[in-house]
C-alpha positions in Angstrom: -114.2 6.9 28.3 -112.8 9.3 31.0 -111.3 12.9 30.0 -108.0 13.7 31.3 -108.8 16.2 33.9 -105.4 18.1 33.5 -104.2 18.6 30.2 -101.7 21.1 28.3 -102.2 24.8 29.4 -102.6 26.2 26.1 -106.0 24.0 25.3 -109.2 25.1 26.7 -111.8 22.2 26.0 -114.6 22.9 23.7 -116.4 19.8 23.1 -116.0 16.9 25.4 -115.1 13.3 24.0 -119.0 12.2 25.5 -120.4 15.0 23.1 -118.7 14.1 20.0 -119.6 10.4 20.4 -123.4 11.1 21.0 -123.5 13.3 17.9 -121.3 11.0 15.6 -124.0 8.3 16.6 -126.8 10.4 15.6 -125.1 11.2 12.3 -124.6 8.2 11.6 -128.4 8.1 11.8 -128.8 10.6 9.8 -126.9 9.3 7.1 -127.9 5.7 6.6 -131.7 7.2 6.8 -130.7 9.9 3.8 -127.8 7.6 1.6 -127.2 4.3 0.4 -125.8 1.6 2.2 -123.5 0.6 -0.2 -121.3 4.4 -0.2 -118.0 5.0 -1.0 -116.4 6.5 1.6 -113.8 8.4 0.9 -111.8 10.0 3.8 -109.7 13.0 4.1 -106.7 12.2 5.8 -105.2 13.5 7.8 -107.8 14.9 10.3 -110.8 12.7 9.9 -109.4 9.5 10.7 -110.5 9.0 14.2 -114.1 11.0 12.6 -114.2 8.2 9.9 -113.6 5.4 12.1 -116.2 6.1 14.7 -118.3 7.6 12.0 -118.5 4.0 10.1 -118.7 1.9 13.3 -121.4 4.1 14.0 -123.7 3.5 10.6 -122.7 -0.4 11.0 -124.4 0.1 14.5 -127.6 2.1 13.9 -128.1 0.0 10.5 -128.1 -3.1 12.2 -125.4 -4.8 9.8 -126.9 -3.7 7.1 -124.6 -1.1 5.9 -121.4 -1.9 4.0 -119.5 0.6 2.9 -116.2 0.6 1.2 -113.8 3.4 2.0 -110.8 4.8 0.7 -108.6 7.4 1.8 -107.3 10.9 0.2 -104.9 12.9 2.1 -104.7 16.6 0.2 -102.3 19.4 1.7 -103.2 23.1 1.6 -102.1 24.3 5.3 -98.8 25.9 6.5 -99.1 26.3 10.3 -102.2 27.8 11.4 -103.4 29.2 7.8 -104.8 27.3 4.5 -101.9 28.2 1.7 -104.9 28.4 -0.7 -103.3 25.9 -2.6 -104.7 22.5 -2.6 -102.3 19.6 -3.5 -103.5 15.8 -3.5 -101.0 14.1 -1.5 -102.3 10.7 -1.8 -105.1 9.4 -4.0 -107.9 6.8 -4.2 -107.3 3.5 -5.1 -110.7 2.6 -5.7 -112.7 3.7 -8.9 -116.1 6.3 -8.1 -117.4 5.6 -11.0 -120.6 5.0 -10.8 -121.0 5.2 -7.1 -122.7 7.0 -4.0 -120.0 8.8 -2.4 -119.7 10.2 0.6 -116.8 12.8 1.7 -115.7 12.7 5.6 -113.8 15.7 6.7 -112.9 16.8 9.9 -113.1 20.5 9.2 -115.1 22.8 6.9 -113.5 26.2 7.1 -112.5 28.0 3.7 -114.4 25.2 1.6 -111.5 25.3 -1.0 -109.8 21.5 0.1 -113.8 20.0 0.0 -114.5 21.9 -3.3 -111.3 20.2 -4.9 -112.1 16.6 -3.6 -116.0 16.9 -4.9 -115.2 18.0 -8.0 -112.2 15.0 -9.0 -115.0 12.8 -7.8 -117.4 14.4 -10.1 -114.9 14.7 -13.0 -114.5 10.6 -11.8 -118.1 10.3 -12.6 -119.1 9.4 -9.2 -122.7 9.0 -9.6 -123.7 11.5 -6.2 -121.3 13.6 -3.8 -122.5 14.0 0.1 -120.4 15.4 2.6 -120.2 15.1 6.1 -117.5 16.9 8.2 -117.3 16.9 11.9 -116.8 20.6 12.2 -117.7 23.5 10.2 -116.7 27.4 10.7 -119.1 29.3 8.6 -117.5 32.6 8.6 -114.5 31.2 7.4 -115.9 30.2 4.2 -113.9 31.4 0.4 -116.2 29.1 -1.6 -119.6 30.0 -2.1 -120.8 26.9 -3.6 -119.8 24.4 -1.1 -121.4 23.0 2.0 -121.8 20.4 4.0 -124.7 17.9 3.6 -123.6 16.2 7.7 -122.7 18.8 10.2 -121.5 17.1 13.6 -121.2 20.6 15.1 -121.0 24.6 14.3 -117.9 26.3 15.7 -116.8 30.2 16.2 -113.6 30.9 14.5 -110.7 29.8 16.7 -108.0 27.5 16.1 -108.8 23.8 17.2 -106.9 20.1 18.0 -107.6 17.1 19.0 -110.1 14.2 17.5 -107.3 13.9 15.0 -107.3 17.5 14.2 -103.6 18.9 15.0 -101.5 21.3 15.5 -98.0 21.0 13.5 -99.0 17.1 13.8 -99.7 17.3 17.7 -102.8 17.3 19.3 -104.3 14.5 17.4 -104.7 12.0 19.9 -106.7 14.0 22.7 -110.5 12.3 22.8 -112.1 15.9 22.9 -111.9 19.4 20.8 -109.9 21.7 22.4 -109.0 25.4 21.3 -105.5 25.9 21.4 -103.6 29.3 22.2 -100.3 29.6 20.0 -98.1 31.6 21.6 
């Protein structure tokens, strides 16, 4: 997959689209060594989705077929612009019952912690017999929740504002193949 080598001004790459599928493969590794195959998956939409679909593609690959997973989708609101309200709405909700199962969280982001601390604890409250999480990105010194972490880290970023890989910017953004650090003016 090539880059585009000229892209908006106001987005400096940070990860290259060749990075993020190397270490989406190698979580995926990591994960069908450490989990079930027969997880729940239960994305957080918006963001994750192109992280979810190369992220299950991925396990299918490295598990040789042998890992089936079932996924559903959540899509929970808490941003206005560039900031997390603090508020943490669930937009859209499961449709499949977690009672019972292995379920694994896929995220795009972990900043504050609140949105991954909500979705963890319906599926607790929904009996879900374990909780993983694996995000793509995580910003540890944005963190507002002390008790939440990720078990999958695809990679550690510094605190700057970042598109692309389905992560956006007033819904733009999402389709660029890499992470990019965008400058709002």
């Amino acid at each position: 997959m090539s880059e585009p080598l000229i892209i908006a001004d106001n987005i400096e790459r940070m990860i290259s689209a060749d990075e993020i599928a190397l270490r989406v493969a190698t979580l995926a590794e990591e994960i069908i060594q450490k989990l079930p195959h027969d997880l729940m998956i239960v994305s957080l939409l918006r963001g994750s989705f192109m992280f979810t679909a190369d992220l299950i593609r991925a396990m299918h690959i490295a598990g040789g077929g042998s890992v089936r997973p079932q996924i559903d989708f959540m899509t929970m609101a808490s941003y206005v612009g560039t900031e997390s309200s603090g508020n943490i709405e669930v937009v859209r909700d499961l449709k499949e019952d977690v009672e019972g199962r292995d379920v694994l969280i896929v995220d795009d982001i972990l900043e504050s912690g609140r949105t991954l601390a909500f979705a963890k604890n319906i599926l607790n409250e929904r009996k879900a017999r374990s909780v993983t999480i694996a995000v793509l990105l995580e910003k540890p010194n944005k963190r507002k929740v002390d008790n939440i972490n990720a078990d999958f880290v695809g990679f550690t970023i510094p605190d700057k504002f970042v598109v692309g890989y389905g992560l956006d910017y007033a819904n733009y953004y999402r389709e660029l193949p890499f992470i990019g650090v965008v400058t709002i003016n």
